[in-house]
N, C-alpha and C positions, 0 to 999 in steps of 0.2 A: 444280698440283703442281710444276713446274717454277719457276716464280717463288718457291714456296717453297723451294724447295732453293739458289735460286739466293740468297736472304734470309736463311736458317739458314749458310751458305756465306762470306758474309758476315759475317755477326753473330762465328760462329767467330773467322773473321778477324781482324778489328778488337779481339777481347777477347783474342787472343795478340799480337798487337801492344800491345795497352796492356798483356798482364800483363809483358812482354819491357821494357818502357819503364820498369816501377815496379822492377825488379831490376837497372836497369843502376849500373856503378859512373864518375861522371861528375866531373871535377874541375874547377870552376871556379878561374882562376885572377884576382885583381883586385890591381888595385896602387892602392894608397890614399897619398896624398902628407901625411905625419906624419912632424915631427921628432921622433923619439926623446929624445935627450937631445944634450948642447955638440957633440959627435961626428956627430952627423946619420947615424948607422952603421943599414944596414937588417935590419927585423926581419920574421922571417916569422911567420904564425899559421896554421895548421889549423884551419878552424871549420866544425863538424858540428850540424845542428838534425835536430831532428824523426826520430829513428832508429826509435821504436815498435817493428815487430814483427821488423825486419830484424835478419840476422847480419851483421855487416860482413866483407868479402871480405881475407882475411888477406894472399891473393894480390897483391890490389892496393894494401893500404895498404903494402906491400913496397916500389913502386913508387913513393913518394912519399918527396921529401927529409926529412928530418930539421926537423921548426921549433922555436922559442924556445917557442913555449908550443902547448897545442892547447884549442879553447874548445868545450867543448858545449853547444848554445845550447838545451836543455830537451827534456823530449819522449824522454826514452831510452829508457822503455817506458812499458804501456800494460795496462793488465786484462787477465791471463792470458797474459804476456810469461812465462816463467821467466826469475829471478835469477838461473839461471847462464847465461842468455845475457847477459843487461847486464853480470855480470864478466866473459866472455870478451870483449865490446864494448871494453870499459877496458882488457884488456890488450892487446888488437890495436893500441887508439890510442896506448897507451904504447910501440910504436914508434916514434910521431913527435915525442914530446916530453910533458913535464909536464903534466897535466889541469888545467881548472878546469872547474867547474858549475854553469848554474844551474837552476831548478824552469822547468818550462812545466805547462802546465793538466793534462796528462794522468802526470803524476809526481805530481801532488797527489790523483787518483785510487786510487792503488794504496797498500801500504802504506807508510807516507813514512818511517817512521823506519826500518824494516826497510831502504828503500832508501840514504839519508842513513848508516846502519851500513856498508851494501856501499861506499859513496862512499867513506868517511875509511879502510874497509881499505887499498881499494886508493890511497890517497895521492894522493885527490884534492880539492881544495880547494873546495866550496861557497860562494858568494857570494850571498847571498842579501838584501837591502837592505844591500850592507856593500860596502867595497871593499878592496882592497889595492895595495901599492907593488911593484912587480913588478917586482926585481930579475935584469937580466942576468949572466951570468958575465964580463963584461970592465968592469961597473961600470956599466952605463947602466940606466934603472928607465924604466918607463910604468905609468898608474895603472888598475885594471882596475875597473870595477863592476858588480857584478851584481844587477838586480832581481828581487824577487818577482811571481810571477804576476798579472796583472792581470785575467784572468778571474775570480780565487777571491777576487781584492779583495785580494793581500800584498802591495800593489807600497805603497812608500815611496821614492820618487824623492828626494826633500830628504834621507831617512836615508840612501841609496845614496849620496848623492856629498860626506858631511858631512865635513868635514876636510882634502879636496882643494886642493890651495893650485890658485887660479886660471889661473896662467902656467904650469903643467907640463900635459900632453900626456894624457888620458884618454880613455880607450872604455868603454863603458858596454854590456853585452848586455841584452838585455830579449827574454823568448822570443816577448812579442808589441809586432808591431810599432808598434801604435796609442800604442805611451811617444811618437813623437813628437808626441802632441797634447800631452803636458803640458812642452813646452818652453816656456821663459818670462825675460825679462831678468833675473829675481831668482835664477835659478840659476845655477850654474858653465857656462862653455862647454862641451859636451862635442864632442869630436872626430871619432870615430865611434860609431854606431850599429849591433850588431849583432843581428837578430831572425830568426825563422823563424816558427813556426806557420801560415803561409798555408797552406803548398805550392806557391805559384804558383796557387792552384784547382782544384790535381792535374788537373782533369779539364775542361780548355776544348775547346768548341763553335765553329768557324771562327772560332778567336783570344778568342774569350768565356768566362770563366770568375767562382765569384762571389767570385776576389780577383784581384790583379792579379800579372804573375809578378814571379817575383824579378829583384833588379839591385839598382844602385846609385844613390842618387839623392841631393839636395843640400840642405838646410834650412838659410837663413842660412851660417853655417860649420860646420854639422853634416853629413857625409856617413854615411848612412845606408844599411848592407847590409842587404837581405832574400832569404834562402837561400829554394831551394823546397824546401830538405829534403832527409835522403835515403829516407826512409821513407814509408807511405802509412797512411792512417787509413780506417775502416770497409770499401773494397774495395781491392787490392793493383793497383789501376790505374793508368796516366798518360796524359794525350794533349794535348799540347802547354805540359807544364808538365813537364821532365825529371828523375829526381831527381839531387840533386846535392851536394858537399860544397865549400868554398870555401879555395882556398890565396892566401890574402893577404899581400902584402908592403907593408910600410908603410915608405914609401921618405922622402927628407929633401924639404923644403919648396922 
């Protein structure tokens, strides 16, 4: 009886620490070395993956600068999210600067036009195989693209980055990470890589989990961010994959 209490004790334990870990509000900060435009002037981004069933904490997107744009990387909800929490999600982030969006697997789950309607209310721009010229207020532009899901088969990588002139500066979001297998010399360089859907594994075993955590890493001259999220999927757990959202500066070359 004693080892069981001491087991149940435990178990306790370890599931309020993981559910303590899947609600924290965590900022990574990364500095990604991209010229802008002739100016080489630095731009910040907010980029948010994988929010599912979470509220985001009002209190602490307070606590974060002001950026040039803020990107969410898919994944805003999830089967039996209410839509008025994903509007209150979009105005909390509208703090930090203009929205863009794109689909990750589990937006493609719910009602998608219903949600695509709540997106354009609140004046936020959807990329979905398409990109845009993303004009600063002081005159410098980077070009943004956003892919469609690659789990549900939308993704059009060639449509996504068509009309890009080669020598200017592009990031490309894609909510899952594996777009970087379809890199290839007959496309445009692309600059950064932004994705989430892992989690990190949400949920690694002495450093093992069945994806690998987020960071930053390098392909050719493609530098490629993958967020662990800051939300959780099927249980509201974490254990050594933190959640998090990412303040990126993209500094001059």
């Amino acid at each position: 009886m004693k080892h069981l209490y001491i087991l149940l004790t435990l178990g306790i334990g370890t599931c309020s620490w993981m559910l303590k870990r899947a609600f924290e509000n965590n900022l990574v900060e990364n500095s990604i070395p991209l010229l802008q435009d002739a100016a080489g002037k630095e731009r910040t981004i907010f980029f948010i993956s994988d929010i599912h069933r979470r509220k985001i904490s009002y209190k602490w997107i307070k606590t974060i600068p002001p950026c040039d744009l803020v990107i969410i990387g898919g994944d805003i909800m999830e089967k039996g999210v209410p839509f008025s929490r994903v509007e209150d999600n979009l105005k909390c982030l509208q703090e930090i600067g203009p929205l863009i969006f794109v689909y990750g697997n589990n937006d493609e789950e719910i009602e998608r036009e219903r949600l695509s309607d709540l997106l354009h209310k609140n004046n936020v721009l959807i990329l979905e195989n398409s990109s845009v010229k993303w004009h600063f207020n002081d005159g410098g532009f980077i070009w943004i693209s956003g892919l469609g899901d690659i789990s549900y088969e939308k993704d059009d990588l060639v449509q996504a980055l068509k009309g890009i002139p080669e020598h200017e500066k592009k990031i490309l979001v894609s909510h899952d990470p594996s777009v970087i297998n379809q890199l290839n010399a007959q496309l445009p360089t692309i600059d950064l890589i932004l994705s989430g859907h892992t989690h990190g594994g949400q949920i690694r075993i002495f450093g093992f989990g069945p994806y690998q955590l987020g960071g930053v890493s390098s392909f050719n001259s493609t530098v490629h961010l993958i967020s662990n999220g800051y939300g959780t999927t099927f249980l509201p757990f974490r254990l050594g994959a933190k959640s998090e959202a990412n303040y990126i500066t993209l500094t001059g070359n």
